[in-house]
C-alpha positions as a printed NumPy array, in Angstrom:
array([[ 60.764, 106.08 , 120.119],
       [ 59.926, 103.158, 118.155],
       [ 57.051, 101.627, 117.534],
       [ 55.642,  98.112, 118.748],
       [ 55.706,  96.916, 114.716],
       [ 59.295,  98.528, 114.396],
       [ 60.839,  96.694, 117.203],
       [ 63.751,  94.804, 116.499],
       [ 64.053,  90.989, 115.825],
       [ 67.471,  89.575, 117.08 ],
       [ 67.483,  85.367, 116.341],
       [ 70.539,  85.163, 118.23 ],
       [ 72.846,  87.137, 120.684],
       [ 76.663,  86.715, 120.864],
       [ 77.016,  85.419, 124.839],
       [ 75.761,  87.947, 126.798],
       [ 76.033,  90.944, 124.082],
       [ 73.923,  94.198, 124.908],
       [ 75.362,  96.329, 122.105],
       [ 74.164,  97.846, 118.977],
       [ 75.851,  95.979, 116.583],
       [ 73.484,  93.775, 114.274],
       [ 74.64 ,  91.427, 111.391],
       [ 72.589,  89.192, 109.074],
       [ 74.328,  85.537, 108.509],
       [ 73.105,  83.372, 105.702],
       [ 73.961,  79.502, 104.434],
       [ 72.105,  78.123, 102.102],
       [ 70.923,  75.235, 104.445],
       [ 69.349,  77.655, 106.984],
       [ 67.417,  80.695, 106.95 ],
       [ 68.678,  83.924, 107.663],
       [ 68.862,  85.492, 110.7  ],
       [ 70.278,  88.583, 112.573],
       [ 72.328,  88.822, 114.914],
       [ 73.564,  90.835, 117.91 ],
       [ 77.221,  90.448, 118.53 ],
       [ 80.417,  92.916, 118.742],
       [ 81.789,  91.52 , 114.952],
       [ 81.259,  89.24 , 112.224],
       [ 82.986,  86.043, 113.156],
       [ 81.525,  86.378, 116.313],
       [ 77.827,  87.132, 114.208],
       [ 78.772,  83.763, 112.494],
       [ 79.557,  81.634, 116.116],
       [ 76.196,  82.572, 117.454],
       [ 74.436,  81.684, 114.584],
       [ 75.822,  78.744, 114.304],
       [ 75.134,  77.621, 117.924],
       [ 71.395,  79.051, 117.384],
       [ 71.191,  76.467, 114.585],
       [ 72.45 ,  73.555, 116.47 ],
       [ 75.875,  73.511, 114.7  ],
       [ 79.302,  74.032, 114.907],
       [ 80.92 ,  76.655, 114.056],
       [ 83.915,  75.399, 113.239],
       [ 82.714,  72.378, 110.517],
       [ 84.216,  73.884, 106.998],
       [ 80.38 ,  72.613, 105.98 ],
       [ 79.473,  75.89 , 108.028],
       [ 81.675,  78.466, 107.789],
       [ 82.848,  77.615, 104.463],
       [ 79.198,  78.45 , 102.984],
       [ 78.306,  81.436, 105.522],
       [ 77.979,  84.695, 104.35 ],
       [ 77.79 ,  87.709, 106.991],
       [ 76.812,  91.521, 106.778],
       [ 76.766,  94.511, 108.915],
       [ 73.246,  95.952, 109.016],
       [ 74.318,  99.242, 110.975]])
């Protein structure tokens, strides 16, 4: 059981994702944030639509960088 100061932070969820699956995404013109979604490109898509942005602008995905974190 975890505790109530080691519950997990998700900034964005993949559509309606409810797996375990986490992933940190980072661009230089945003702050990180973690993610819930089945892979990485998927990771990157919701983070990009958490920020307001498209996914698909080279300005985005050119300068993302994700990671697993499980």
């Amino acid at each position: 059981m975890k505790k109530k100061d080691e519950t997990e932070h998700v900034d964005a969820v993949f559509e309606d994702y409810t797996g375990k699956k986490r992933f940190t995404v980072e661009h230089a013109a945003h702050p990180p944030m973690t993610v819930a979604a089945p892979d990485e490109n998927s990771a990157m898509v919701a983070a990009a639509e958490h920020a307001g942005l498209r996914w698909q602008s080279y300005s985005y995905y050119a300068y993302a960088r994700v990671w697993a974190l499980n």
